[in-house]
ZAMARGU-4260 file (C-alpha; in steps of 0.2 Angstrom, whole numbers, plus 5000, padded with zeros to 4 digits):
<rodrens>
0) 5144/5311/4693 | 5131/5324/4687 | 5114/5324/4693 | 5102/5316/4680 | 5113/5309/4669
5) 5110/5291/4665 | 5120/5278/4673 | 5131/5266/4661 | 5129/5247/4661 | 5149/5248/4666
10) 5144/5257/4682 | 5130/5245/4687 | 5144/5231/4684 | 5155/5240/4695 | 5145/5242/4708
15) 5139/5223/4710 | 5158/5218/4706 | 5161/5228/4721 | 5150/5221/4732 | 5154/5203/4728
20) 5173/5207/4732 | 5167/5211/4750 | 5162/5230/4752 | 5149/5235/4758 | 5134/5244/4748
25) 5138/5262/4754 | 5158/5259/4750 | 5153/5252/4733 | 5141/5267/4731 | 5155/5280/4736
30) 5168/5275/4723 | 5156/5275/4709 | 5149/5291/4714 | 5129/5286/4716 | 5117/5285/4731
35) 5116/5270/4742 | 5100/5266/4740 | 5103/5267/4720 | 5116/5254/4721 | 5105/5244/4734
40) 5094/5244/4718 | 5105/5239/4705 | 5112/5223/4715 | 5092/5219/4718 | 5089/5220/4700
45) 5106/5211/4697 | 5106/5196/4709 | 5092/5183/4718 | 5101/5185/4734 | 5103/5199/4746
50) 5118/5209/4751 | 5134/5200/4761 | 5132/5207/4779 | 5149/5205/4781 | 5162/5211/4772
55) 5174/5196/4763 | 5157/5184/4764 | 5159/5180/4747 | 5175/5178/4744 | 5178/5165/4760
60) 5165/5155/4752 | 5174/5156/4735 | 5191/5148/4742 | 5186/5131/4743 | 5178/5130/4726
65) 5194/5137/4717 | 5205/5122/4723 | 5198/5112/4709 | 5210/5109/4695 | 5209/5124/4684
70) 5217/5113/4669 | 5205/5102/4668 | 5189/5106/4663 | 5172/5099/4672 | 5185/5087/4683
75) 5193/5088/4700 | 5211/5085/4705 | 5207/5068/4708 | 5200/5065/4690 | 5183/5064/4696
80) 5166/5074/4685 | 5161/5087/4696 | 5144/5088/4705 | 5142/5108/4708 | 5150/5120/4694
85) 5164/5130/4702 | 5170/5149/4702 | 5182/5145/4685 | 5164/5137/4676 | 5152/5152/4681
90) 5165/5164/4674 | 5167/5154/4659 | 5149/5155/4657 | 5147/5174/4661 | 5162/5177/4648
95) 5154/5167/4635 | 5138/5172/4635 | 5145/5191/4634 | 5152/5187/4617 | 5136/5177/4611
100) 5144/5159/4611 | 5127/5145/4612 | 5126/5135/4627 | 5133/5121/4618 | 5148/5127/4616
105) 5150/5136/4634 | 5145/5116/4639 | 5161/5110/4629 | 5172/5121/4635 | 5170/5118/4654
110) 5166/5099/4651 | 5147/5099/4656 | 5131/5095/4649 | 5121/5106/4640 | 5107/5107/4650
115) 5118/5111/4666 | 5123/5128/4657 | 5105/5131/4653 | 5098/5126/4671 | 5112/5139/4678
120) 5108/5152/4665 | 5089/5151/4669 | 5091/5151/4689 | 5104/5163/4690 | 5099/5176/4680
125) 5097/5194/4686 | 5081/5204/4683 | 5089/5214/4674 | 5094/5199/4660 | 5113/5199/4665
130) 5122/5183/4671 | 5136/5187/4681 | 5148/5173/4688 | 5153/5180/4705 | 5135/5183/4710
135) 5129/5169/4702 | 5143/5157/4712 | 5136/5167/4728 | 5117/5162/4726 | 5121/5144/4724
140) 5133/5146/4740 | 5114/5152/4748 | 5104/5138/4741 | 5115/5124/4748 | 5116/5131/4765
145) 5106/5120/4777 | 5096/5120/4786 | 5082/5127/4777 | 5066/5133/4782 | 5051/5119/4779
150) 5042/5127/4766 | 5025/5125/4773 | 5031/5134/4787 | 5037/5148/4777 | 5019/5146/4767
155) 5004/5147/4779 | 4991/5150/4765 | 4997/5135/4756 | 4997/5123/4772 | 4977/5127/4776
160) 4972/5124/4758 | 4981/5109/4758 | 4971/5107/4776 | 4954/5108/4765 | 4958/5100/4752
165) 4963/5083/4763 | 4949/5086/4773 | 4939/5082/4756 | 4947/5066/4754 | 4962/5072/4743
170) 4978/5062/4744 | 4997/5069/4747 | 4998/5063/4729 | 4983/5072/4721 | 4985/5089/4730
175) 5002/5090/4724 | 4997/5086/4705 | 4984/5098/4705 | 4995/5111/4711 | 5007/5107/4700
180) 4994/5112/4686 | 4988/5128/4696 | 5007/5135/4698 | 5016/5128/4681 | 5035/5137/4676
185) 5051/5136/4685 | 5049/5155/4692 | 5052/5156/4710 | 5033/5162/4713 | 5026/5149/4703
190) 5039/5136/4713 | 5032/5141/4731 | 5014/5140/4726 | 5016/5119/4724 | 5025/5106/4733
195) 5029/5088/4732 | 5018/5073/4740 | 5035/5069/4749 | 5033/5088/4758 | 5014/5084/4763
200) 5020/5067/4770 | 5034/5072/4782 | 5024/5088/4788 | 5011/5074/4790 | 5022/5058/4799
205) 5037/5073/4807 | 5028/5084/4818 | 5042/5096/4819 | 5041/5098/4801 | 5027/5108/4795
210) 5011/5117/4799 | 4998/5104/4796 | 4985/5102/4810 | 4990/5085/4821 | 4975/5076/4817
215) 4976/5078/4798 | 4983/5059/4797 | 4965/5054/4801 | 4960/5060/4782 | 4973/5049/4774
220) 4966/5030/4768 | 4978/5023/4780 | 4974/5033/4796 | 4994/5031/4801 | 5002/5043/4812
225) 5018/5037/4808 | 5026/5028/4789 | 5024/5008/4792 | 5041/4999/4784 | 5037/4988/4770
230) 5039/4970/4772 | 5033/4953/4762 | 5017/4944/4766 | 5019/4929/4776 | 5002/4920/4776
235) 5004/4904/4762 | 4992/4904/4747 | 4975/4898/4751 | 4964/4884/4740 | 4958/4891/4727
240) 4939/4890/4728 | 4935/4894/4710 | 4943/4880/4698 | 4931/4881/4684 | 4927/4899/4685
245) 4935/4911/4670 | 4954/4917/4677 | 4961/4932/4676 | 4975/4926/4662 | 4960/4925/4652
250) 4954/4941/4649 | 4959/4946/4633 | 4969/4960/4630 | 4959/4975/4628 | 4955/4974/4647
255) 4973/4976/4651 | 4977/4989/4640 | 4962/4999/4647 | 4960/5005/4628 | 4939/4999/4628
260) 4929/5005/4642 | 4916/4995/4652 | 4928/4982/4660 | 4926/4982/4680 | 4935/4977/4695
265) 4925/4974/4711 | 4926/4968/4730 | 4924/4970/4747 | 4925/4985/4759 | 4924/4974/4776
270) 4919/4981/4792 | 4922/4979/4811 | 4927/4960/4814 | 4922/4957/4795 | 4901/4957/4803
275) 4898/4971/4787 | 4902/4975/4772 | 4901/4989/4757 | 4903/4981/4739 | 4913/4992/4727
280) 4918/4993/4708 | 4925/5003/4697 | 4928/5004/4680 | 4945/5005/4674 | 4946/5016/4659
285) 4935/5030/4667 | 4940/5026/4686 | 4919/5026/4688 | 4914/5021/4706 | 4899/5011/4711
290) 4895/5006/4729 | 4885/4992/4734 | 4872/4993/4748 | 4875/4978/4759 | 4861/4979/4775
295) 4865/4967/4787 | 4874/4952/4775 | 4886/4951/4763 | 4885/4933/4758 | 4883/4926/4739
300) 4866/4929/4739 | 4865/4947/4743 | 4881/4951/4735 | 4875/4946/4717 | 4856/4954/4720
305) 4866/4970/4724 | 4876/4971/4708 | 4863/4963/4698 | 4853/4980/4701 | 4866/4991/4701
310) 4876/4986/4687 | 4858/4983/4677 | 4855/5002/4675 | 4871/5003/4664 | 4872/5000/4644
315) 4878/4982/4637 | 4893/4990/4629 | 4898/4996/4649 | 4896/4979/4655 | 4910/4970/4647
320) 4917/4959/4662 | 4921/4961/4678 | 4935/4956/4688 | 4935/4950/4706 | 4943/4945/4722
325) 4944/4926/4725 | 4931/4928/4740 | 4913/4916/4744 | 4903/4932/4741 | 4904/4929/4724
330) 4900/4912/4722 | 4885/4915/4715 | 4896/4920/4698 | 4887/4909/4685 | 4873/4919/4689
335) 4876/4936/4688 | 4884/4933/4673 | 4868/4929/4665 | 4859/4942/4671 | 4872/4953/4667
340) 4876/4946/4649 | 4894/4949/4656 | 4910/4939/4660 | 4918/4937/4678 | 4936/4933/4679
345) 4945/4929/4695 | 4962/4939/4701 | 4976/4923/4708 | 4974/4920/4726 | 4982/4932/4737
350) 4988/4945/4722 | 4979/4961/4724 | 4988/4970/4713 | 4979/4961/4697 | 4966/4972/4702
355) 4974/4988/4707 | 4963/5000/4702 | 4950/4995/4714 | 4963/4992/4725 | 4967/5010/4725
360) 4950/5016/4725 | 4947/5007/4740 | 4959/5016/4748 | 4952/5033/4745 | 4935/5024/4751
365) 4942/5021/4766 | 4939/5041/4771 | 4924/5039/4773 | 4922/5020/4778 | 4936/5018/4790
370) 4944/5001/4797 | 4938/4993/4813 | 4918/5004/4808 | 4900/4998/4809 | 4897/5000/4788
375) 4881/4993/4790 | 4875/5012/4798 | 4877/5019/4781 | 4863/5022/4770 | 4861/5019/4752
380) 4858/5038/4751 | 4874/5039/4759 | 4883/5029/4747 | 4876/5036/4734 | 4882/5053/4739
385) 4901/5049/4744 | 4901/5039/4726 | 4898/5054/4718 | 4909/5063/4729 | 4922/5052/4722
390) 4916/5051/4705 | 4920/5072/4705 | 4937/5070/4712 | 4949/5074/4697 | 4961/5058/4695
395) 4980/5062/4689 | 4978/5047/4678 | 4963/5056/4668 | 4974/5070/4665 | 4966/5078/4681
400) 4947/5076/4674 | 4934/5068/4682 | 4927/5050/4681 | 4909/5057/4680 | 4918/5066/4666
405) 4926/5052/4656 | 4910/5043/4661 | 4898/5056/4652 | 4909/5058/4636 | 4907/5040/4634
410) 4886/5041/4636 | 4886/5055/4627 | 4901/5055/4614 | 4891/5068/4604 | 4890/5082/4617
</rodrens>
């Protein structure tokens, strides 16, 4: 072929239909006439796979596939709907999509959902914007071969800003939200710059798994080195101590709806053999955290002086009610909702999740106040300072904002 001369679209096709029949990239380069490394090139820009190594590779994992009943689209001989697309469906796509038929159609034809034809199309596509069938049948052959590498293994930079990040506090579950808002798209780049919470866990709890530091269990709220299986509770329901007090099937509906701000939900942090104690509330449209400095005691008394003077600070429109654990520290209700001008309601005994978003903040509180501690060392300048820690932590359930955030657009709805 003449020097210089610009190559047809028929001979890159060539040289890639070559390839996938089994020859190698200097035979294939031979019978078209070009350069090996130029035919190296075209099935780079051509397919998301490298070259076979060996000759036939391709076509020995094509046999099985092609036992499929041909006569019956999107079906196998035993009548069953297919799980993978086979040889026969990738060339149907490649043929269709040659002659400009829609995805629909090409989805009608072989007996698949749409959105199976537009998946393929997107994943296999060459850089060059040609789907071809053989290749394309070749790179899914790849993909399901296991076992695969871990990915944070194969991503060192990801695993020790994962490492900071849970040094911070962060859980599995926020680190891989916001890295799903830093690396957005279904590009192969943006894909290996995020990773699920499930990935974090198992490099986490499966030390042969990932490249997370061995210690990094200690920053989750549970401390676990290993997963704990889920069972029921068996202790029986206690008496309930607060007959007359407000219950939580009272609260009227804007409280559970989270649609008005300034409704709370409060309790106990308790520390080594239950001898201290840190209060905590948050707010449950903004997520806004509020600790409360117990020194020495955490009985009725102290706990309602505490959130008397904390909560005080706050506007009457951001002091709606407040919702609490069934515990003696709060027996001192009647009182605090006078000087509150708010409403206390009690969660049913034993039922925590009535109150799961202080639940779940108590959690993230826990790296910094862990179980089995002495909480009564920490300061109210310390309290202060992890609160606002918290408070500047984005939340996937504010649409990765902040609480001081949500908080300030409340105070300020002008600004």
């Amino acid at each position: 072929m003449p020097t210089g001369k610009p190559f047809s679209q028929e001979c890159r096709s060539r040289v890639v239909d070559l390839i996938c029949a089994g020859m190698s990239a200097r035979r294939a380069a031979d019978v078209v006439g070009v350069a090996k490394p130029t035919a190296v090139l075209w099935w780079h820009q051509a397919c998301p796979v490298p070259i076979p190594l060996e000759p036939g590779a391709l076509r020995g994992g094509l046999g099985t596939v092609l036992q499929s009943d041909p006569s019956v689209p999107g079906t196998d001989r035993a009548g069953r709907q297919r799980r993978c697309l086979t040889a026969q469906d990738r060339a149907v796509i490649a043929a269709g999509l040659a002659d400009r038929w829609s995805q629909a159609k090409i989805a009608a034809v072989i007996g698949r959902d749409r959105s199976v034809v537009c998946r393929e199309v997107a994943r296999n596509t060459g850089h060059d914007g040609v789907y071809r069938g053989e290749v394309a049948h070749r790179a899914a052959h790849q993909r399901r071969r296991r076992p695969k590498e871990f990915k944070l293994a194969a991503n060192p930079r990801l695993s020790r800003l994962i490492e900071t990040w849970m040094d911070q506090g962060w859980s599995p579950g926020l680190i891989a939200a916001v890295l799903r808002t830093d690396h957005p798209g279904a590009d192969p780049a943006a894909r290996m710059g995020r990773v699920s919470h499930e990935t974090i866990y198992r490099a986490l709890y499966v030390q042969t798994r990932g490249q997370l530091r061995a210690d990094l269990h200690r920053c989750l709220s549970t401390r676990r080195k290993a997963r704990k299986p889920r069972g029921r509770s068996s202790h029986d329901p206690s008496k309930n101590a607060y007959a007359e007090a407000f219950k939580i099937s009272q609260r009227p509906a804007e409280v559970a709806d989270r649609a008005v701000p300034g409704h709370w939900e409060g309790d106990l942090i308790l520390g080594s053999g239950n001898g201290s104690a840190i209060g905590t509330l948050v707010e449950r449209t903004t997520r806004f955290v509020i600790l409360l400095h117990l020194p020495g005691r955490h009985d009725a008394e102290t706990v309602a002086e505490a959130m008397i003077r904390e909560m005080g600070t706050l506007p009457d429109h951001l002091r709606r009610s407040i919702t609490w654990d069934r515990g003696l520290e709060l027996a001192r209700y009647q009182h605090i909702q006078v000087e509150l001008g708010t409403t206390i309601y009690f969660a049913d005994p034993h039922s925590p999740w009535q109150r799961g978003s202080n639940e779940n903040t108590n959690r993230l509180l826990r790296h910094w106040f862990e179980k089995s501690s002495d909480l009564s060392r920490h300061t109210p300048q310390d309290l202060q300072r992890i609160a606002d820690t918290l408070n500047q932590r984005p939340r996937p359930t504010l649409d990765l904002q902040t609480p001081a955030q949500r908080l300030a657009q409340l105070l300020n709805p002008a600004a």
